[in-house]
C-alpha positions in Angstrom: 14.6 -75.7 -44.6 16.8 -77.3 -42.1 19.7 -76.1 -43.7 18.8 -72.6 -43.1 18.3 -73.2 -39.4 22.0 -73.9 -39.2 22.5 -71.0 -41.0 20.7 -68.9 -38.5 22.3 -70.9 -36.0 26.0 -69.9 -38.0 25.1 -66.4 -37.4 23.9 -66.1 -34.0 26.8 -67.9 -32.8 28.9 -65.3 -34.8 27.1 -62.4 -33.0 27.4 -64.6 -29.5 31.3 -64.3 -30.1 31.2 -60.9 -30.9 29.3 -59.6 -28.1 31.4 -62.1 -25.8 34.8 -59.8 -27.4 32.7 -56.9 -26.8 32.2 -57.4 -22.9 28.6 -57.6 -23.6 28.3 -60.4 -21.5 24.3 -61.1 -21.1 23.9 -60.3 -24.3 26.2 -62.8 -25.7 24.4 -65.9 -23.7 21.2 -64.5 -25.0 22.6 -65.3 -28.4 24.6 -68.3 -27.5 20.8 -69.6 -26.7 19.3 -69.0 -30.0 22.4 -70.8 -31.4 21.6 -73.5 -29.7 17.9 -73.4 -30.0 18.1 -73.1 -34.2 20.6 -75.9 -34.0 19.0 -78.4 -32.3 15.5 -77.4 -34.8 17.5 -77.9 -37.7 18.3 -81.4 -36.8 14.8 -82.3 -35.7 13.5 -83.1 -39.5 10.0 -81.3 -39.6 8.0 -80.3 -42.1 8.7 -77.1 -43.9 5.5 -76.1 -42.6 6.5 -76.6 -39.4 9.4 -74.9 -39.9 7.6 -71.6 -40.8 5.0 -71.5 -38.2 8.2 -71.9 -35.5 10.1 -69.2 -37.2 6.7 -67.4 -37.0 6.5 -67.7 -33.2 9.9 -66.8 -32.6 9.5 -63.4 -34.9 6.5 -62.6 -33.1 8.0 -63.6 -29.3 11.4 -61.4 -30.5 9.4 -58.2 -31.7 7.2 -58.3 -28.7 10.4 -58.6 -26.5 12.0 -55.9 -28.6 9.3 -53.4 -28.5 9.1 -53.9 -24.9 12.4 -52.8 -24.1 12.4 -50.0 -26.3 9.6 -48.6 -25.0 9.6 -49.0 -21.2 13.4 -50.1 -20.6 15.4 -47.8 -22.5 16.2 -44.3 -21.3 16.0 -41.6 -24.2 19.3 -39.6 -24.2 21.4 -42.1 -22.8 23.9 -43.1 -25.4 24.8 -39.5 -26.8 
């Protein structure tokens, strides 16, 4: 289960250097923080169950976050 921390941690440092070439600045340190975050779980050795109830936390903290801003942040009508 460590292993796919890492893997996460792969990815969202791929997306960190995508948004960092895409002048999405913010953006990019929001993801250069969950690479960092996955990588130092996946070296912590915890229990698989462990593992899932983090992972659990952070999908609930994320969709929370998510529907948050889609719902009182973002303006309808502005990217068209």
């Amino acid at each position: 289960m460590d292993r796919m921390f890492r893997v996460l941690s792969f990815w969202t440092g791929i997306f960190a250097v995508m948004f960092y070439l895409g002048h999405m600045h913010v953006t990019s340190l929001i993801f250069l923080a969950q690479t960092g975050f996955f990588l130092l779980l996946s070296y912590l050795k915890l229990t698989e169950r462990m593992y899932i109830y983090i992972f659990g936390a952070y999908l609930t903290i994320f969709f929370a976050g998510f529907t948050y801003w889609t719902t009182f942040m973002m303006v309808p009508g502005v990217g068209e």
